[in-house]
C-alpha positions in Angstrom: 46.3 -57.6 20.1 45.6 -59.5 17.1 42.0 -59.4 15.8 40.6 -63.3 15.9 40.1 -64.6 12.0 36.3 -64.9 10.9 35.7 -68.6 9.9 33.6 -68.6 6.8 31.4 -71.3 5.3 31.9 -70.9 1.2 29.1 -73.3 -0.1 29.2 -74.9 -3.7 32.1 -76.3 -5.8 32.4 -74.0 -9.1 34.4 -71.5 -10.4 32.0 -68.9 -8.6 33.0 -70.2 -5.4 36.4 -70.2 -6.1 36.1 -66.8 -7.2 34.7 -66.0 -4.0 37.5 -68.2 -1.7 40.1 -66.3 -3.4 38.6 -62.6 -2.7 38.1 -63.7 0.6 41.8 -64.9 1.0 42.8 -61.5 0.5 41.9 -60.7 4.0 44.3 -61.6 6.7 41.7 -62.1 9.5 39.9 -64.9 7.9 39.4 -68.7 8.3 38.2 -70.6 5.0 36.1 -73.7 4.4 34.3 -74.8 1.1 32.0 -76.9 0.8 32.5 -79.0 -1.3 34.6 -76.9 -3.1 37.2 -78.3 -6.0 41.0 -78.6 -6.7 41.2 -74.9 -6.7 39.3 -74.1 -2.9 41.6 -77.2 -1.8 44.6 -74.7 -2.8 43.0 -71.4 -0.3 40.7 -73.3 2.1 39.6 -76.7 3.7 37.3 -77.8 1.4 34.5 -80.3 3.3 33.1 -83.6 1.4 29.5 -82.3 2.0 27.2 -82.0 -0.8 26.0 -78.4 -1.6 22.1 -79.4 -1.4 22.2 -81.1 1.9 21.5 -78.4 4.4 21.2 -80.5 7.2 24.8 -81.3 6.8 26.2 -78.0 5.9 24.5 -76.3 8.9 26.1 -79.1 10.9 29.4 -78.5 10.1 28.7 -74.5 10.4 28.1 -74.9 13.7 30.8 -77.7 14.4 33.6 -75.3 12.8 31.7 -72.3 14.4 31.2 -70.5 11.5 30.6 -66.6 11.7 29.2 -65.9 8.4 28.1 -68.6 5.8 28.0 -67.2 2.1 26.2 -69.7 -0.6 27.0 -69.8 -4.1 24.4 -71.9 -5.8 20.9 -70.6 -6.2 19.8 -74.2 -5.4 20.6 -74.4 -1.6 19.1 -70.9 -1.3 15.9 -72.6 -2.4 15.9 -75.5 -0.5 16.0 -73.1 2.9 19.9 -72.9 4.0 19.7 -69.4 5.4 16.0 -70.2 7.2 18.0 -73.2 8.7 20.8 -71.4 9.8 19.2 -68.7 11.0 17.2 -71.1 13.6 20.8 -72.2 14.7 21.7 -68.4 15.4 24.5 -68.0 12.4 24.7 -65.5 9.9 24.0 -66.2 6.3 24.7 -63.9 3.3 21.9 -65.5 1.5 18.3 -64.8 1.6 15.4 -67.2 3.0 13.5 -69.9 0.9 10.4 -67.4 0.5 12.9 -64.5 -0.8 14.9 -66.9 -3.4 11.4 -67.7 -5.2 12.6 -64.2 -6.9 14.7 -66.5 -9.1 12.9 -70.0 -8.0 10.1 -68.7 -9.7 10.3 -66.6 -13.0 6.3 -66.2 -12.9 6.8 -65.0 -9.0 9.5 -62.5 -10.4 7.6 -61.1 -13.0 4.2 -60.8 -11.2 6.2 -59.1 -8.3 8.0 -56.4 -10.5 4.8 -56.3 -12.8 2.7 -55.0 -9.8 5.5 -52.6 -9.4 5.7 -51.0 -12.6 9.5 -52.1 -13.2 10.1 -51.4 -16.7 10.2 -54.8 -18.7 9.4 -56.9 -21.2 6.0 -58.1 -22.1 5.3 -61.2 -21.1 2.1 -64.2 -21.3 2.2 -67.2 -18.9 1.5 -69.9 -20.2 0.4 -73.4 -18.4 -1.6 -75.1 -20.9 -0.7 -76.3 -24.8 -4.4 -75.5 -25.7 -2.9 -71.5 -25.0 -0.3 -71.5 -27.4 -1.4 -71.0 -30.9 -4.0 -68.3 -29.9 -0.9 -66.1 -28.1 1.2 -66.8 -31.2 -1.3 -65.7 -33.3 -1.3 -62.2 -32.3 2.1 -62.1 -30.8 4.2 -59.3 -32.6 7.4 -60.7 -33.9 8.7 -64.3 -32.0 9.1 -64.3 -28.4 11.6 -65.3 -26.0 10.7 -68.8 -24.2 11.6 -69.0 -20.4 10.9 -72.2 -18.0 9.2 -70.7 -14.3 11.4 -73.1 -12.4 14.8 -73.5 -11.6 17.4 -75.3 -14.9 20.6 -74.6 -14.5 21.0 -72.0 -16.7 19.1 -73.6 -19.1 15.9 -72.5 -19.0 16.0 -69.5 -21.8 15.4 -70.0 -25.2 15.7 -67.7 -28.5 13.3 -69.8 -30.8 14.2 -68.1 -34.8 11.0 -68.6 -35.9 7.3 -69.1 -34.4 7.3 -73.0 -35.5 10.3 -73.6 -33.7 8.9 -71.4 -30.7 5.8 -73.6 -30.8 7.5 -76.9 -30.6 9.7 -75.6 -27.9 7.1 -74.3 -26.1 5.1 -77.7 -26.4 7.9 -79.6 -25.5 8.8 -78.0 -22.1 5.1 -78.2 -21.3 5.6 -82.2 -22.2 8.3 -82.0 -19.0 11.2 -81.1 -21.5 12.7 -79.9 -18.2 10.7 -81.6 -15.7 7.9 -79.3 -13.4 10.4 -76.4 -14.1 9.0 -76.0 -17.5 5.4 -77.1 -16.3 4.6 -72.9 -16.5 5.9 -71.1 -18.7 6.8 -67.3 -20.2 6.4 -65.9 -23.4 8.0 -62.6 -23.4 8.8 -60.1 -25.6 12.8 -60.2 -27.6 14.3 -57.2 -26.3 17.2 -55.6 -28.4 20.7 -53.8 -27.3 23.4 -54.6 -24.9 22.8 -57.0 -21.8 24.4 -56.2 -18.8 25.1 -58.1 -15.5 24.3 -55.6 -12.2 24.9 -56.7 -8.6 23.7 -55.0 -5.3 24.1 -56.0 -1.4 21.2 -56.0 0.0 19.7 -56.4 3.5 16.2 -55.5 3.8 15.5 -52.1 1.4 19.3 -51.2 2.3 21.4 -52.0 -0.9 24.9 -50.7 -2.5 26.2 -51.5 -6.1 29.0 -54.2 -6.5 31.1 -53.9 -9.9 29.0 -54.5 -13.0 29.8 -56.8 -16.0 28.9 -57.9 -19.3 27.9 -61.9 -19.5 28.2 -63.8 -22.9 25.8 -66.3 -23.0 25.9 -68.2 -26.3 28.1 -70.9 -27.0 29.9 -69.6 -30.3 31.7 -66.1 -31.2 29.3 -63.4 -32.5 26.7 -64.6 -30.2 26.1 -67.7 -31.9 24.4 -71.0 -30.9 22.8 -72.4 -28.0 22.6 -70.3 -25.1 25.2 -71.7 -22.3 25.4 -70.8 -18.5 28.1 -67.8 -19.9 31.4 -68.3 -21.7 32.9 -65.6 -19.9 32.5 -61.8 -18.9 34.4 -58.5 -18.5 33.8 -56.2 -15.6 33.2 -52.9 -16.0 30.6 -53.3 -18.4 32.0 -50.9 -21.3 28.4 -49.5 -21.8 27.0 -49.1 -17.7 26.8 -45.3 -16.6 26.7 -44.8 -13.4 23.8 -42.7 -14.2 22.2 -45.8 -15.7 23.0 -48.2 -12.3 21.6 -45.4 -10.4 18.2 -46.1 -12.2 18.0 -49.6 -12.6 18.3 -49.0 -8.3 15.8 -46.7 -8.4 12.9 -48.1 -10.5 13.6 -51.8 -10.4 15.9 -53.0 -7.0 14.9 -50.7 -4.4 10.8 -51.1 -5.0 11.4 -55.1 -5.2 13.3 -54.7 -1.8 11.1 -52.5 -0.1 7.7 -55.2 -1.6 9.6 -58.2 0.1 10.1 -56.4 3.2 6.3 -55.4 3.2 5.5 -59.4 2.6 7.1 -60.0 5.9 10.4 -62.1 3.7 12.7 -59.4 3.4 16.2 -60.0 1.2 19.1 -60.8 2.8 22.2 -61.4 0.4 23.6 -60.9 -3.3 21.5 -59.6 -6.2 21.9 -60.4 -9.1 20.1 -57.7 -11.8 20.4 -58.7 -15.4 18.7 -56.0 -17.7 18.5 -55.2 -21.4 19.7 -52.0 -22.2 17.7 -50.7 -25.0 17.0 -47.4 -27.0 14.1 -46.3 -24.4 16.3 -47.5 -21.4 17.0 -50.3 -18.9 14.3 -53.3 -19.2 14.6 -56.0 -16.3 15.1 -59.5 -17.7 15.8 -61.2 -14.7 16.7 -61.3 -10.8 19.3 -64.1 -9.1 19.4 -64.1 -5.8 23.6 -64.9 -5.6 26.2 -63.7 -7.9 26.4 -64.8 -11.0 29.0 -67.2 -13.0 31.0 -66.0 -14.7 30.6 -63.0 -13.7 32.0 -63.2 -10.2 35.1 -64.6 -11.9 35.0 -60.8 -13.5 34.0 -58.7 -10.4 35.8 -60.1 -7.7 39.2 -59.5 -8.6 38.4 -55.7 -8.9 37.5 -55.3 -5.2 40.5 -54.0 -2.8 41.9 -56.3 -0.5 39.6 -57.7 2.5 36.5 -56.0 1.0 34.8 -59.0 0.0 34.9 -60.5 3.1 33.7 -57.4 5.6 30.4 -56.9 2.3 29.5 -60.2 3.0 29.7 -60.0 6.2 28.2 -56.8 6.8 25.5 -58.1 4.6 24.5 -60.6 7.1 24.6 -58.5 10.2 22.7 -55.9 8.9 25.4 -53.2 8.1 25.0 -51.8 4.9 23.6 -48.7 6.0 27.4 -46.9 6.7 28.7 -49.1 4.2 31.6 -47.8 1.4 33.0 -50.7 -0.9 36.2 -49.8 -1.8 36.9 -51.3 -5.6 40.3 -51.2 -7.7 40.1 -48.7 -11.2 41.2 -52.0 -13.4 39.7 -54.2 -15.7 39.3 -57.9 -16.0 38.1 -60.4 -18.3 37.2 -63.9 -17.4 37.4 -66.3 -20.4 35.4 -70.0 -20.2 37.1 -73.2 -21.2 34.4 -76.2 -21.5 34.6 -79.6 -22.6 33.2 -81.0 -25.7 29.6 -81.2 -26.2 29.0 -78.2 -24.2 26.1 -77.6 -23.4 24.1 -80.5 -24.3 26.0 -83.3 -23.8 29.2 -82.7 -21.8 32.3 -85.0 -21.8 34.0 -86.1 -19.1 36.5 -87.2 -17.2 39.8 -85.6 -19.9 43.1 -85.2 -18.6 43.9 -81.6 -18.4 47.6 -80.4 -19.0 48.4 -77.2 -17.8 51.7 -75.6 -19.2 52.7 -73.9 -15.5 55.3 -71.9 -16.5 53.5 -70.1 -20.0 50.1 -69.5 -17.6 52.5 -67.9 -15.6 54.0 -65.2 -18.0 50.5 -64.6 -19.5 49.7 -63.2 -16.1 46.3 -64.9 -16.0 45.6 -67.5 -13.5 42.8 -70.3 -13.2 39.3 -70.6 -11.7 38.5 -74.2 -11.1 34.5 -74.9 -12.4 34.4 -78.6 -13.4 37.8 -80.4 -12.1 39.0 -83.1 -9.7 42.2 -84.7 -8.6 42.1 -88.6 -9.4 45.9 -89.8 -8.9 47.3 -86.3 -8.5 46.0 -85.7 -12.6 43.4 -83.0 -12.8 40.6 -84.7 -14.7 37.1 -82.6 -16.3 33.8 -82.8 -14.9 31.6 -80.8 -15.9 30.3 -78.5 -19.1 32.0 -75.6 -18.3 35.8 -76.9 -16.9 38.3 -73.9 -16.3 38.0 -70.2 -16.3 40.8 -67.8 -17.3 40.8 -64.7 -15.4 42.9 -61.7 -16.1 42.9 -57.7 -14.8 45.3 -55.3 -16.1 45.1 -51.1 -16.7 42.9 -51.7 -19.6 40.2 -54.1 -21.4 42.2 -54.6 -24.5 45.0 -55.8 -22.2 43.3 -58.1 -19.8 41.5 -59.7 -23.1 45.1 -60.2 -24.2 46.4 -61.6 -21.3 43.5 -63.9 -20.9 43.7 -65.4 -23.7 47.3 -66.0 -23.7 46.6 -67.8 -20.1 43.7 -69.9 -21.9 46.7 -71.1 -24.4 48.4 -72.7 -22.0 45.2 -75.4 -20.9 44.8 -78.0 -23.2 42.0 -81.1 -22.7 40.0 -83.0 -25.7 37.5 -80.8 -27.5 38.2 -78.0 -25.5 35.6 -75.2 -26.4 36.3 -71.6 -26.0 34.1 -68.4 -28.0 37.6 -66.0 -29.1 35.6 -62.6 -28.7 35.1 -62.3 -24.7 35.0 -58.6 -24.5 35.7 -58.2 -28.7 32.2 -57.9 -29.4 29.8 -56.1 -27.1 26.6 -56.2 -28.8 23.9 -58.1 -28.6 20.5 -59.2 -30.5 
């Protein structure tokens, strides 16, 4: 008899979430809404004109569709409660509660946690008044990194080149630069060496490792300009052991886990783990509580067929513990295409022309982040637009063929860094 399809909730409308309807399409048992979802979702699932903040409606039409298994994408709903709500209606979320999420709501909540820990990190100051500043600075060693407590879209990490420029920053998010997300602040000591983008599923202190990847954030080749919510990834990261996964597990993921179980608001979902791996080993620079973007553009293709769809769900239900996640021996690269004035001032509303036929041969295909339909043209919408995602036998080839698929887009200004896997380094 033929097993009944699981109906699954997708929430959020970027290329993440399209990344995630697309590894879930690879299942033949499943069921797909998005909500809201994009041009792309509309292609794999029924997309559903709900915004992705308003939990009242999203748990709504969870339980109107009878959803088994509802998997966010933006940390935002996390924080506004989603998985507490739908818990209360008695359907599984592969998120974690509001209390849990404050692991990324909160950076000062993060690093007080993992501080009490011991989890090998950067030093860090808060930082709440102005009257603080020049006295840290004073004695600070070198110039400190600058990140906002609260929640900004990515935008909340800055690289200040000079102390000046780290004191006007620093004075200026204070002055609600970024509204009460910047109202606390962190100085914390520049780390130096590779980053690198780690991913568990987790349910309580039971966790396994998903595919890792390697994130670049800044806008221009050579990790130069402003820093941007990523202009693409590769997965595997070209520098990750598995040695080195199996310690940032051990001394930073498992003793979080095992301190929000004891709290009574244990962690139900994806974690994110981004660390800086430096001459003296791993340093934790930040938890998210949901897979990253791009970098689930990167990591989902390399999963076997179906595999995304039973994590997540055994995720939910509490099933990790017999857990194996079967994953593909290729890599992929996932190349950013955003509209001009990314990041500070994004345009909108370009016609995109896509040249079917050349996207084709490249053997790339598209990841819809900031896109609609208006009259069957596919308009821009947001900073970062398209992503180009690619996986072949080798990283030098799926760089080639990602780039040959980003040749075929074309809108005003289009943006894109040329070295998305070329230059693994950072500083």
């Amino acid at each position: 008899m033929r097993q009944p399809p699981n109906r699954v909730l997708v929430v959020g409308s970027g290329g993440r979430e399209h990344a995630m309807v697309r590894a879930l399409r690879t299942s033949p048992f499943v069921e797909l809404f998005c909500a809201p979802g994009n041009p792309g979702t509309a292609e794999l699932a029924t997309n559903l004109a709900i915004p992705s903040n308003d939990v009242g409606a999203l748990v709504a039409a969870a339980s109107a569709h009878q959803i088994d298994v509802v998997i966010p994408g933006p940390e935002s709903v996390l924080v506004r409660g989603i998985a507490d709500a739908l818990q209360r209606r008695g359907i599984a979320c592969c998120g974690p509660t509001q209390a849990a999420s404050q692991l990324e709501a909160s950076k000062v909540f993060m690093r007080q946690l993992t501080t009490s820990l011991q989890v090998p990190a950067p030093r860090s100051v808060l930082i709440t008044e102005r009257a603080q500043l020049a006295s840290v600075l004073a004695t600070w060693e070198g110039v400190p990194v600058i990140k906002a407590d609260g929640l900004a879209g990515g935008k909340g990490v800055f690289l200040p080149d000079h102390k000046v420029e780290c004191l006007q920053v620093a004075e200026s998010l204070l002055g609600g630069l970024l509204g009460e997300a910047g109202r606390r602040i962190l100085l914390e000591e520049r780390l130096y060496g590779e980053e690198a983008s780690l991913f568990f599923a987790c349910h309580g202190s039971c966790c396994i490792a998903l595919p890792h990847a390697r994130d670049h954030k800044q806008l221009h080749e050579e990790n130069r300009g402003p820093n941007t919510g990523g202009m693409g990834a590769v997965s595997p990261h070209p520098s990750l052991s598995p040695g080195t996964v199996a310690q940032v597990k051990q001394l930073m993921v498992l003793p979080t886990l095992r301190a929000l179980e004891a709290r009574g608001t244990p962690f139900v979902g994806l974690l994110f783990v981004g660390v800086m791996l430096t001459a003296q080993g791993p340093r934790l620079l930040e938890f998210n509580v949901r897979l990253g973007d791009p970098e689930a553009e990167a990591i989902l293709p390399r999963l076997a067929d179906g595999e995304f769809l039973r994590l997540c769900t055994a995720t939910a239900n509490d099933q990790l513990a017999e857990f194996s996640l079967a994953s593909l021996e290729r890599s992929t690269c996932a190349v950013v295409l955003a509209s001009a004035g990314y990041p500070q001032c994004p345009q909108v509303g370009d016609p995109i022309t896509i040249d079917e036929r050349a996207l084709a041969q490249s053997g790339a295909w598209l990841l819809h982040n900031g896109t609609c339909r208006i009259g069957g043209s596919l308009q821009t919408t947001g900073g970062r637009v398209l992503t180009v995602v690619a996986a072949a036998d080798s990283l030098s080839q799926a760089i080639t063929q990602s780039y040959r698929g980003a040749a075929a887009i074309h809108f005003p200004g289009m943006q894109l860094r040329q070295d998305i896997g070329r230059l693994i380094s950072a500083g």
